[in-house]
MOPAC internal coordinates of N, CA, C and O (Angstrom, degrees):
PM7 1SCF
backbone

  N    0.0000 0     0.00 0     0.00 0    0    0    0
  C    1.4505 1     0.00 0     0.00 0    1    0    0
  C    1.5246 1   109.23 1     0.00 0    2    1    0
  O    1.2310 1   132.58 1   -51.98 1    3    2    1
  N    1.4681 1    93.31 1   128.02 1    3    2    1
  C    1.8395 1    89.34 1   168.11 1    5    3    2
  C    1.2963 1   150.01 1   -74.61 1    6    5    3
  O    1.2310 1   112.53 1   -67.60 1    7    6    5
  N    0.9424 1   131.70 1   112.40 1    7    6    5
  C    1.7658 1   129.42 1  -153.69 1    9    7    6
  C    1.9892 1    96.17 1   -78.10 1   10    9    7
  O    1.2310 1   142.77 1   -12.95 1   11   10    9
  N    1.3474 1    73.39 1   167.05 1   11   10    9
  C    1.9803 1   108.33 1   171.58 1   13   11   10
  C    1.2656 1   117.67 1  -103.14 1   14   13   11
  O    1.2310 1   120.90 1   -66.59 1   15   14   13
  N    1.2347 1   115.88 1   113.41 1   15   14   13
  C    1.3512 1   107.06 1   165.65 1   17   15   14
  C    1.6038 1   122.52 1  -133.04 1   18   17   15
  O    1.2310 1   120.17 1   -35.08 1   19   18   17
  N    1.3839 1   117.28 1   144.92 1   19   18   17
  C    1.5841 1   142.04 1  -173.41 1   21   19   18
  C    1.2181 1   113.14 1   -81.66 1   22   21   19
  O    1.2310 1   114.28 1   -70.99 1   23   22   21
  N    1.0697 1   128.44 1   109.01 1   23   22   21
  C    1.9505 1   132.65 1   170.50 1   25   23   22
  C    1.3458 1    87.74 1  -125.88 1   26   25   23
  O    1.2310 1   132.05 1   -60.52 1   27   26   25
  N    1.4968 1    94.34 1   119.48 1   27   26   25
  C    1.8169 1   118.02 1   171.51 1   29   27   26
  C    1.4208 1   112.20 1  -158.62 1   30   29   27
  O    1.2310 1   119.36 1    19.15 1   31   30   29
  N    1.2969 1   118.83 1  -160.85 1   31   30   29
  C    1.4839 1   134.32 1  -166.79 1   33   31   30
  C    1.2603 1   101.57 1  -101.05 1   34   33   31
  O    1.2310 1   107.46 1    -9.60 1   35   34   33
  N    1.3098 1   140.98 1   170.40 1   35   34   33
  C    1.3771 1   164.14 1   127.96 1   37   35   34
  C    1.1535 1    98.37 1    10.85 1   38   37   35
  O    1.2310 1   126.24 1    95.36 1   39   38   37
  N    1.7737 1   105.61 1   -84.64 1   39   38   37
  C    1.1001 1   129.38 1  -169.99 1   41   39   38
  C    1.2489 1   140.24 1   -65.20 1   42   41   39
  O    1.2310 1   117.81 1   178.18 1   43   42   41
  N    1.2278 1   121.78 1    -1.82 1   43   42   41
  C    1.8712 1   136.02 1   147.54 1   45   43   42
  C    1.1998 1   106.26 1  -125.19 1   46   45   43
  O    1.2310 1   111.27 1  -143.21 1   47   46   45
  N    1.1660 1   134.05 1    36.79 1   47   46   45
  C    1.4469 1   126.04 1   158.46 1   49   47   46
  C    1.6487 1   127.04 1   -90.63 1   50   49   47
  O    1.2310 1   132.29 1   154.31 1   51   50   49
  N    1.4806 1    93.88 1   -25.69 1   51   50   49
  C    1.6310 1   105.77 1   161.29 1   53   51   50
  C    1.4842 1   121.98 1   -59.54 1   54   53   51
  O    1.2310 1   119.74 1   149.35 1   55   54   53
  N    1.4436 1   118.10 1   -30.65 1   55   54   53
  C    1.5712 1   113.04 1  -179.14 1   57   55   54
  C    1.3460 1   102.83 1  -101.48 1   58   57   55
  O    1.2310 1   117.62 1   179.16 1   59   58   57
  N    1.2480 1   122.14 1    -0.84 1   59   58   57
  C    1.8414 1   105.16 1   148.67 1   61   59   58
  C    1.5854 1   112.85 1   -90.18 1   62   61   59
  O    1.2310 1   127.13 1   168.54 1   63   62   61
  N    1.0968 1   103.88 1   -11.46 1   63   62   61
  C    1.6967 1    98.33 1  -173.28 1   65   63   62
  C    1.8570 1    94.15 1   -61.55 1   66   65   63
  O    1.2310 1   130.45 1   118.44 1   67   66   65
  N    1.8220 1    97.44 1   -61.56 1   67   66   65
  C    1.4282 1   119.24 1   179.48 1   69   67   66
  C    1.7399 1   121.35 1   -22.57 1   70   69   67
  O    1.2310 1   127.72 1   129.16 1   71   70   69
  N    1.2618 1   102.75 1   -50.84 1   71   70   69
  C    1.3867 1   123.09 1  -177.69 1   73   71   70
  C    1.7206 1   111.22 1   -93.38 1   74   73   71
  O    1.2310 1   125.71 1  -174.20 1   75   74   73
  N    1.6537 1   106.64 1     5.80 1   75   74   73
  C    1.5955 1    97.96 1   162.39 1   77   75   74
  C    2.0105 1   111.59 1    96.90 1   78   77   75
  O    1.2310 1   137.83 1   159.68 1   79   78   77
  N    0.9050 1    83.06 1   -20.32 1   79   78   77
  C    1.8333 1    95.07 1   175.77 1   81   79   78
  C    1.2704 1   100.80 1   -51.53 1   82   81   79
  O    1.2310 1   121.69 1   -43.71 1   83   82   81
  N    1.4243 1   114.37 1   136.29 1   83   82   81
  C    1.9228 1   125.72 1   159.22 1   85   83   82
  C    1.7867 1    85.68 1   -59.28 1   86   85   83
  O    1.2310 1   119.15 1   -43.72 1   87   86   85
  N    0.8504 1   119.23 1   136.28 1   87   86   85
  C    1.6065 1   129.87 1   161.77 1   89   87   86
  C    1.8241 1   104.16 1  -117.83 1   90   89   87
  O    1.2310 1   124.11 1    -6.84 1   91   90   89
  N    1.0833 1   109.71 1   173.16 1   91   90   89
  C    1.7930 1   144.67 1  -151.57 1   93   91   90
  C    1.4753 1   113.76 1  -162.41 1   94   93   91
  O    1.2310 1   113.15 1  -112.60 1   95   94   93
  N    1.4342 1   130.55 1    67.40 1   95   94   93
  C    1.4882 1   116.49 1   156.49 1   97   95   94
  C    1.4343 1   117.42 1   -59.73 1   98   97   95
  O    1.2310 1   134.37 1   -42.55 1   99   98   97
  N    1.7088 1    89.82 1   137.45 1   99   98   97
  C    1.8771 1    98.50 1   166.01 1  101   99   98
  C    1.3448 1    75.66 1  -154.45 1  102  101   99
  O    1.2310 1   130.22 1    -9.85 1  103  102  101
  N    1.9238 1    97.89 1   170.15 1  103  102  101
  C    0.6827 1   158.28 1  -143.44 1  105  103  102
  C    1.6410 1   135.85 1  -100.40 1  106  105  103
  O    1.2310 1   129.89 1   111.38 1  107  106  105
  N    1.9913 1    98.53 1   -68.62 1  107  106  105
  C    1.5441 1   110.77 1   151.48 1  109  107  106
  C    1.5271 1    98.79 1  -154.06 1  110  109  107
  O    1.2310 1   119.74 1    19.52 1  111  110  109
  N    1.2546 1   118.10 1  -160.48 1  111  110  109
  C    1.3675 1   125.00 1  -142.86 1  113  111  110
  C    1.8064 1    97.52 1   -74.13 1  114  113  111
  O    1.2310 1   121.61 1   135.43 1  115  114  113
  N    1.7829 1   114.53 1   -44.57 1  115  114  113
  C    1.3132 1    96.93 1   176.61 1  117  115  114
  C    1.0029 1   124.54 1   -90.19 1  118  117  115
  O    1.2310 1   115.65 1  -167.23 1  119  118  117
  N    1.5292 1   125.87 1    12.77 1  119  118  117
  C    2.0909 1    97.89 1   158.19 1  121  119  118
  C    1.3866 1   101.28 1   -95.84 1  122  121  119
  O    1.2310 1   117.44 1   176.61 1  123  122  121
  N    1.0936 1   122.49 1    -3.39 1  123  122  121
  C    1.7944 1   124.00 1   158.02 1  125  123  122
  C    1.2717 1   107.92 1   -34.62 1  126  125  123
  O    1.2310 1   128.41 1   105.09 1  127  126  125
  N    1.8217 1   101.40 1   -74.91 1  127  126  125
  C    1.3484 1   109.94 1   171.11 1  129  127  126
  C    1.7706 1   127.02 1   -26.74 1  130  129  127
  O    1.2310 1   139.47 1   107.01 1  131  130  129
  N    1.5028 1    79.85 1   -72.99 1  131  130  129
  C    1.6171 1    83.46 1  -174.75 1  133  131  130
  C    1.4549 1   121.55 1   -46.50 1  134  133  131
  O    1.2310 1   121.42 1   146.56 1  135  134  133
  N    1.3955 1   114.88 1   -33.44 1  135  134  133
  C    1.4340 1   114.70 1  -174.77 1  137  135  134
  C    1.6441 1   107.06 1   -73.48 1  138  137  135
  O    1.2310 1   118.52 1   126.38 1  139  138  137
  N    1.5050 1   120.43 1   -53.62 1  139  138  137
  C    1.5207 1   115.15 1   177.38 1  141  139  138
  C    1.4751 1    93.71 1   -47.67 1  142  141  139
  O    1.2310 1    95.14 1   152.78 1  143  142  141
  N    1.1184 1   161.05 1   -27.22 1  143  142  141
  C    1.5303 1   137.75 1  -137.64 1  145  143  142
  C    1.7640 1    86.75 1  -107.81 1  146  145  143
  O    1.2310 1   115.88 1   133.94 1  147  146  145
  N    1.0929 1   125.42 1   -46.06 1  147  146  145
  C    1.4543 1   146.78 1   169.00 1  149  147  146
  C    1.5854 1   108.00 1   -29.65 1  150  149  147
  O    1.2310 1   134.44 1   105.77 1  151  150  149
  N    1.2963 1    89.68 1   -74.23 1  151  150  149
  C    1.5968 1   106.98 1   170.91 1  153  151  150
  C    1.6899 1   126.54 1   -33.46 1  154  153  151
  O    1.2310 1   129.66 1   119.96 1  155  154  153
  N    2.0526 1    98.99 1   -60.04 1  155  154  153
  C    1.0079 1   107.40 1  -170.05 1  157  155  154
  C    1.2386 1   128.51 1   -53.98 1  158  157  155
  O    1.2310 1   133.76 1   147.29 1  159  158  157
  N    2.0092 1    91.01 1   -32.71 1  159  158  157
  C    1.5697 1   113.66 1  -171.07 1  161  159  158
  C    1.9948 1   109.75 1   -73.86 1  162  161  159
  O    1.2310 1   131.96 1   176.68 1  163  162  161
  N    1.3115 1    94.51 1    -3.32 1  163  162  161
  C    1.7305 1    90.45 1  -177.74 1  165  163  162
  C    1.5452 1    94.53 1   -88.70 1  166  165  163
  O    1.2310 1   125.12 1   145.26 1  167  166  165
  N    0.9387 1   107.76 1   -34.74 1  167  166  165
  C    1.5367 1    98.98 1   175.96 1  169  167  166
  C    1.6680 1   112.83 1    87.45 1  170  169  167
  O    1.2310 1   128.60 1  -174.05 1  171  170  169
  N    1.1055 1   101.04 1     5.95 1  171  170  169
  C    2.1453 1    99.37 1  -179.84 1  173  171  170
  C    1.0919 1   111.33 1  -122.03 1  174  173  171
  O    1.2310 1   119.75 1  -148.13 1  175  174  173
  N    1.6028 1   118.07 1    31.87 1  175  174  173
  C    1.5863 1   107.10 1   168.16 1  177  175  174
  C    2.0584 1    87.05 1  -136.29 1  178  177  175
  O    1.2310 1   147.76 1   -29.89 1  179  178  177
  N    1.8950 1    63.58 1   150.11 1  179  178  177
  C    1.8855 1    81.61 1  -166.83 1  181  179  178
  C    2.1310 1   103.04 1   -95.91 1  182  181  179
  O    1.2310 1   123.44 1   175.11 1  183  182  181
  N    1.2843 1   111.01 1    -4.89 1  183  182  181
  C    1.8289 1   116.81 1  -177.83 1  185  183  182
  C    1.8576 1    84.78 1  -167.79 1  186  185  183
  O    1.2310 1   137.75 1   -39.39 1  187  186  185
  N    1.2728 1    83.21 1   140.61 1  187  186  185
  C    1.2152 1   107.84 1   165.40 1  189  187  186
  C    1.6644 1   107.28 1  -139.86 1  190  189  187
  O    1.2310 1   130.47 1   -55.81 1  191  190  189
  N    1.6762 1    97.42 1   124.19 1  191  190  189
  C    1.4303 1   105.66 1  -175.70 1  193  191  190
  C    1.1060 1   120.60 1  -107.90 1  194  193  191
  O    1.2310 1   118.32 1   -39.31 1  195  194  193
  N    1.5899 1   120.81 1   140.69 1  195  194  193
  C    1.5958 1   115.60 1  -161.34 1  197  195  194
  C    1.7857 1   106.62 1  -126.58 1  198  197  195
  O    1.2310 1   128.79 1   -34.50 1  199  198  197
  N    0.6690 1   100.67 1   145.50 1  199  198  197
  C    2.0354 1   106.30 1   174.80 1  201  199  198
  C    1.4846 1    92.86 1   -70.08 1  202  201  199
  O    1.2310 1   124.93 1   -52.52 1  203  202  201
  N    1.3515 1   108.13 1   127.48 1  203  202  201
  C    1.2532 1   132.65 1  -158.50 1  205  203  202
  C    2.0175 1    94.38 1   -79.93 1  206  205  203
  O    1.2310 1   111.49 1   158.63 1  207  206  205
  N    1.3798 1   133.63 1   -21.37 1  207  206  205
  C    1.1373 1   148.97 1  -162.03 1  209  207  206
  C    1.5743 1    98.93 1  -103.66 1  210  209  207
  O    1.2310 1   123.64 1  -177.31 1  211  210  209
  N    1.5370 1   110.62 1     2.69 1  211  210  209
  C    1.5794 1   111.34 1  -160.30 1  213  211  210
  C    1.7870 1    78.26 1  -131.57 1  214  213  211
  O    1.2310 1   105.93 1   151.90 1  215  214  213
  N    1.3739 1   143.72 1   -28.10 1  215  214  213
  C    0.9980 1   133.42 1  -136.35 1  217  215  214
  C    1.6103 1   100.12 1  -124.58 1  218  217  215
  O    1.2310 1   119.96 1  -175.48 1  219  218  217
  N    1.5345 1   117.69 1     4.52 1  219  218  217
  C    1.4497 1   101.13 1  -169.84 1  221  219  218
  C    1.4726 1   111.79 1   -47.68 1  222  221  219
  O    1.2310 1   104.41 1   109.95 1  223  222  221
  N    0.9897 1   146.39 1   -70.05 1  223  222  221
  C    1.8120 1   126.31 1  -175.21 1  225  223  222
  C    1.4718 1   100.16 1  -119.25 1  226  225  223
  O    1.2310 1   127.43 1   -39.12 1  227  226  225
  N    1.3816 1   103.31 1   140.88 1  227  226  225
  C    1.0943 1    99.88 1  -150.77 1  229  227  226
  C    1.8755 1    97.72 1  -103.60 1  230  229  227
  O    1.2310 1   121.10 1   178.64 1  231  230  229
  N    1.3946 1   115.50 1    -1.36 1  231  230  229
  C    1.3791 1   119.62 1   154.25 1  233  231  230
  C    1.4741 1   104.59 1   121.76 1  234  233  231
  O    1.2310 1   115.77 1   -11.94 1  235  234  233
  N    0.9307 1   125.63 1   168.06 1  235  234  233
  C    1.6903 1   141.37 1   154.26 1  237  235  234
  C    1.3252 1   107.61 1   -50.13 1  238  237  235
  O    1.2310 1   115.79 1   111.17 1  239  238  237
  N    1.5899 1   125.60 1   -68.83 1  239  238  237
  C    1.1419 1   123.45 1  -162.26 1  241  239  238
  C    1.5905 1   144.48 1   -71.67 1  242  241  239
  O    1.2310 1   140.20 1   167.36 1  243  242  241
  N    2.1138 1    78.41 1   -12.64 1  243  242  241
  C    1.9290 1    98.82 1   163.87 1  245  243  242
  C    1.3278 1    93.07 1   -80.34 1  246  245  243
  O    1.2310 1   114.73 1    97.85 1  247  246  245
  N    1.4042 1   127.59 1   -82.15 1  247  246  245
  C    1.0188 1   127.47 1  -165.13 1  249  247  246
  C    1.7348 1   122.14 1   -35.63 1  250  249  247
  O    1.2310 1   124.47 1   122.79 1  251  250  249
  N    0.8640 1   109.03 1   -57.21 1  251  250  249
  C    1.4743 1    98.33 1   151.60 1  253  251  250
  C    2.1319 1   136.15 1   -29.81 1  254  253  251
  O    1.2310 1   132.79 1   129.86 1  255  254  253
  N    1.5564 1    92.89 1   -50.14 1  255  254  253
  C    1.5514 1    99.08 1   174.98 1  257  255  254
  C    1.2461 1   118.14 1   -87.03 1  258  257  255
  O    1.2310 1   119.87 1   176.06 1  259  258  257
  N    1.7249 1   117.85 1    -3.94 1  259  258  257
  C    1.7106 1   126.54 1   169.11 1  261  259  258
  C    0.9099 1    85.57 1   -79.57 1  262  261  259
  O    1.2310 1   104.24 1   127.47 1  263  262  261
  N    1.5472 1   146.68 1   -52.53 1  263  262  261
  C    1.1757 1   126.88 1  -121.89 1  265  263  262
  C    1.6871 1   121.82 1   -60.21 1  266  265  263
  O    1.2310 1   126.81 1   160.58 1  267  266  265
  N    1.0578 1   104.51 1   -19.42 1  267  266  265
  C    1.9362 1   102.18 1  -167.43 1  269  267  266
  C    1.6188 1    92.92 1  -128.36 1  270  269  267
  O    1.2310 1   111.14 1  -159.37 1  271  270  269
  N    1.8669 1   134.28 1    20.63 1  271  270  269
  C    1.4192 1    92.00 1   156.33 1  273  271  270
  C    1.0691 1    83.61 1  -145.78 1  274  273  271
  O    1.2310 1   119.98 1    12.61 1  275  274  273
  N    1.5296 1   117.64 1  -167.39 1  275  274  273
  C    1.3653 1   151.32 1  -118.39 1  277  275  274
  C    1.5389 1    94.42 1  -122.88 1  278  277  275
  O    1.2310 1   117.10 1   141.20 1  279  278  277
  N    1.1175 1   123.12 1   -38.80 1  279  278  277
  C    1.4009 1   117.57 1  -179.70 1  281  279  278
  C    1.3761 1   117.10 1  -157.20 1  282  281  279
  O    1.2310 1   106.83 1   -18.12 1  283  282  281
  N    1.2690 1   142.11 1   161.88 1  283  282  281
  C    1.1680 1   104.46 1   -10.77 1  285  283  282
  C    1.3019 1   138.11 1   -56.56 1  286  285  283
  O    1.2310 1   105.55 1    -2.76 1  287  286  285
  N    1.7420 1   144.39 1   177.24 1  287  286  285
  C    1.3231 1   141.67 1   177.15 1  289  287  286
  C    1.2787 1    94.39 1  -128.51 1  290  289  287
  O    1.2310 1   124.84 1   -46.68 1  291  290  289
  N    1.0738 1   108.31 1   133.32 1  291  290  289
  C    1.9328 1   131.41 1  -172.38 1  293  291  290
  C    1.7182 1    92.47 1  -113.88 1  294  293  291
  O    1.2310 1   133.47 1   -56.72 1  295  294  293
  N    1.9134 1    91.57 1   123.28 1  295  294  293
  C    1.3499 1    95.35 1   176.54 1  297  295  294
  C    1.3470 1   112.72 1  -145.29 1  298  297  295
  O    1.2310 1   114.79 1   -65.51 1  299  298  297
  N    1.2013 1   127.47 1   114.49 1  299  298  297
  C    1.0808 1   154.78 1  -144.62 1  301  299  298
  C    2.2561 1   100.00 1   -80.66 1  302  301  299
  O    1.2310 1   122.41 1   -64.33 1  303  302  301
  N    1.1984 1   112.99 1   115.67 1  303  302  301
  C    1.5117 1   107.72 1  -166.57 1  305  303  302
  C    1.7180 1    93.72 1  -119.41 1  306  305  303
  O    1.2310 1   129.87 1   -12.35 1  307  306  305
  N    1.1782 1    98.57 1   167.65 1  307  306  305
  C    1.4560 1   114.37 1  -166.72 1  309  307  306
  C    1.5901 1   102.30 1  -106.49 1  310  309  307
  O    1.2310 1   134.12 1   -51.17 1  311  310  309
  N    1.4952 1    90.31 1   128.83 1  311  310  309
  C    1.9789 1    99.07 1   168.15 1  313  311  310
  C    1.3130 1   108.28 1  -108.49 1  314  313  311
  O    1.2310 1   118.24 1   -27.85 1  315  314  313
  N    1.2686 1   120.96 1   152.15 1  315  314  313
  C    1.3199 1   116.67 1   151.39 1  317  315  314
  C    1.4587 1   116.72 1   -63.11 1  318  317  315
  O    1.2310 1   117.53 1   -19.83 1  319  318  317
  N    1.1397 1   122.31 1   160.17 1  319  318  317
  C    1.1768 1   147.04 1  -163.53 1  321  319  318
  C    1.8654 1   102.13 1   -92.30 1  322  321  319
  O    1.2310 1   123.51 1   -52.25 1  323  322  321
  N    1.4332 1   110.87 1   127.75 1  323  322  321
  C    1.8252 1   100.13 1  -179.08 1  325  323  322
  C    1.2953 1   104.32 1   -54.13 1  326  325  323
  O    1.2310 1   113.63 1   -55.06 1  327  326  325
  N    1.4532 1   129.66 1   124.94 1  327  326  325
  C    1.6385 1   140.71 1   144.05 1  329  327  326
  C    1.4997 1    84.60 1   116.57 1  330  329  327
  O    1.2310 1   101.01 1  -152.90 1  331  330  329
  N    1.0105 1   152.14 1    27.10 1  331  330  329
  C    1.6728 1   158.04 1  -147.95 1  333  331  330
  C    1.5359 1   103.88 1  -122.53 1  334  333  331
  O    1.2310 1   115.80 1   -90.43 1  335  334  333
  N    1.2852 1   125.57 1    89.57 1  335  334  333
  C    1.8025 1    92.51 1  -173.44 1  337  335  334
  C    1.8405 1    80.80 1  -128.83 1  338  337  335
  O    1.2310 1   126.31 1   -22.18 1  339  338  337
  N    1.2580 1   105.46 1   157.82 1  339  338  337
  C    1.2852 1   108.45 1  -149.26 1  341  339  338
  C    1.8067 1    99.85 1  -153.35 1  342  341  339
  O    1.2310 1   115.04 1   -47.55 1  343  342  341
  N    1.5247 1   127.01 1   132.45 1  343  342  341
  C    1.4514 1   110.48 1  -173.78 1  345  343  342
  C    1.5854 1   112.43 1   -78.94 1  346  345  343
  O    1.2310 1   118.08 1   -36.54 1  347  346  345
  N    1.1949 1   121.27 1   143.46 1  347  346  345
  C    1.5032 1   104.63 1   163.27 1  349  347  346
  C    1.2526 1   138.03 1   -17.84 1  350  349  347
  O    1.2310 1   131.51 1   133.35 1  351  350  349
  N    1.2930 1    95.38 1   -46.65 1  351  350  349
  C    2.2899 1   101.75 1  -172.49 1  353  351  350
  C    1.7381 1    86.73 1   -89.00 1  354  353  351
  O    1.2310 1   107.00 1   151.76 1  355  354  353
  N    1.0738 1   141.82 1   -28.24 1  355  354  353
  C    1.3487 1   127.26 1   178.95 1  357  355  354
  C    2.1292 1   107.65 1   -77.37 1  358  357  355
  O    1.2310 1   137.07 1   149.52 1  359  358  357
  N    1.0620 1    84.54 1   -30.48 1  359  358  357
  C    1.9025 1    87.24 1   169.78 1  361  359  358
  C    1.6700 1   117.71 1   -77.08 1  362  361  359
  O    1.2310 1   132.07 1   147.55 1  363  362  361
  N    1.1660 1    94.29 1   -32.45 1  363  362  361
  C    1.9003 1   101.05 1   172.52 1  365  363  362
  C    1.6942 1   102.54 1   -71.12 1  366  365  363
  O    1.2310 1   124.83 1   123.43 1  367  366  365
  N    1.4319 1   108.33 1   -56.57 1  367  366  365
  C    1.5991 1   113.14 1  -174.69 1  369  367  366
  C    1.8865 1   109.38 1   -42.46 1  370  369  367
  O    1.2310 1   125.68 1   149.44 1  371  370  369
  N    1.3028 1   106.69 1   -30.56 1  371  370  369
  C    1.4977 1   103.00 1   178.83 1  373  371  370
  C    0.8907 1   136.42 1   -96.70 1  374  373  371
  O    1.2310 1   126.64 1   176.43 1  375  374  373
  N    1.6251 1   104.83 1    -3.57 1  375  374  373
  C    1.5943 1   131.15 1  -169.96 1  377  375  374
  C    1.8024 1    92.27 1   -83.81 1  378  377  375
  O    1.2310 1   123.35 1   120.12 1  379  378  377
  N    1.1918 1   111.18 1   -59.88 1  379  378  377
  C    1.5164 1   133.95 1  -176.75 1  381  379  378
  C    1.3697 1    91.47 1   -49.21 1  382  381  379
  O    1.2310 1   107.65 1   109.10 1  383  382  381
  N    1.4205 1   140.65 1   -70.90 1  383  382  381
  C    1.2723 1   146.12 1  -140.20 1  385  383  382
  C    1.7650 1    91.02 1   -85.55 1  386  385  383
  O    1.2310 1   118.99 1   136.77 1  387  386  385
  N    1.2967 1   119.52 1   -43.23 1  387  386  385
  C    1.3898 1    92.43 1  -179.36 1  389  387  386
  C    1.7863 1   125.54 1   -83.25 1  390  389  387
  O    1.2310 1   133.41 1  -178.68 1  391  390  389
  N    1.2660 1    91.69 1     1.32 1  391  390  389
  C    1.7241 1   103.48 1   169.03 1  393  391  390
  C    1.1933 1   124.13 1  -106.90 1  394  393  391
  O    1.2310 1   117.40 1   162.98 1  395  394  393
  N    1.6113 1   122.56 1   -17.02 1  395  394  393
  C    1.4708 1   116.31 1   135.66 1  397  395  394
  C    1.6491 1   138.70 1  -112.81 1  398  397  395
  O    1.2310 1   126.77 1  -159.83 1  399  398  397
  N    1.2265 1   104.59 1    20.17 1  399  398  397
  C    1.3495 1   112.14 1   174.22 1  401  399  398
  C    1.5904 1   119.88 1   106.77 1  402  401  399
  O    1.2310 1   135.01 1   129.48 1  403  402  401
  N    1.8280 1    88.57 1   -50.52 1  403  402  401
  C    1.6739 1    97.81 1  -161.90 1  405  403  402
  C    1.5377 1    92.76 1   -97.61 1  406  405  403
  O    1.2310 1   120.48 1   -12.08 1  407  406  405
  N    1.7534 1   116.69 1   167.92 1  407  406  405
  C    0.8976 1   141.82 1  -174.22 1  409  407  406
  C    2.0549 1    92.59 1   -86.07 1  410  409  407
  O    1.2310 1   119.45 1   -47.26 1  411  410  409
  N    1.4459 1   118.65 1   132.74 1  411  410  409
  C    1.5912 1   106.62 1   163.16 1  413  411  410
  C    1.6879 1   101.81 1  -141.40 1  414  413  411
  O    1.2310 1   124.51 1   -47.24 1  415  414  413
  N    1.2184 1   108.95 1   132.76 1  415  414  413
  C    1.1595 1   124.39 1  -164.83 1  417  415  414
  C    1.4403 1   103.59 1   -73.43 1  418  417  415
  O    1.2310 1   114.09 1   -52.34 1  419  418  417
  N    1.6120 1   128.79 1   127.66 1  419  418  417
  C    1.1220 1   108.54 1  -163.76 1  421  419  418
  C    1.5007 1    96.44 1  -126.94 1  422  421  419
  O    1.2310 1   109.74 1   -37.87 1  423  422  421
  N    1.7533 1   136.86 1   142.13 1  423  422  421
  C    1.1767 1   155.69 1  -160.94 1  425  423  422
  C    1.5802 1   111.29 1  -119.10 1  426  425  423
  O    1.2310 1   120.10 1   180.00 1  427  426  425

């Protein structure tokens, strides 16, 4: 069975610990790297999820070791921003808008 795993910051890594998640502290973008590449090479996780503020490019050398299979799938999740507090329907409104472009007003 394929596992889950968490690559994030300090600072939300405690509420995946909380909720049971394998978690991954780093740091900045390349021991990010290094750890997804780590990961991939164990071969027993089926997604590996990264703090989207930790993940801007995720390098040559992952992309390279995704390149020809099926899993793991590296997926990049959204943090708030420190001092950022934001309502639910205004966090959905941007989720939507940055995955289809347009702004949709949601009720």
């Amino acid at each position: 069975m394929n596992r889950l795993a968490i690559i994030t910051d300090s600072g939300t890594a405690t509420g995946f610990r909380l909720a049971g998640a394998e978690t991954f502290e780093v740091k900045d973008n390349r021991e990010m790297q290094e750890k997804v590449l780590e990961l991939i090479n164990t071969e027993s996780y089926g997604l590996i999820a990264v703090n989207d503020q930790l993940a801007g490019d995720l390098g040559e050398d992952v992309a390279r070791a995704l390149k020809n299979k099926a899993l793991p799938v590296v997926l990049p999740f959204p943090v708030p921003r420190e001092g950022q507090v934001i309502s639910g329907e205004q966090y959905l409104a941007k989720l939507v808008k940055d995955a289809i472009g347009f702004y949709v007003k949601l009720k």
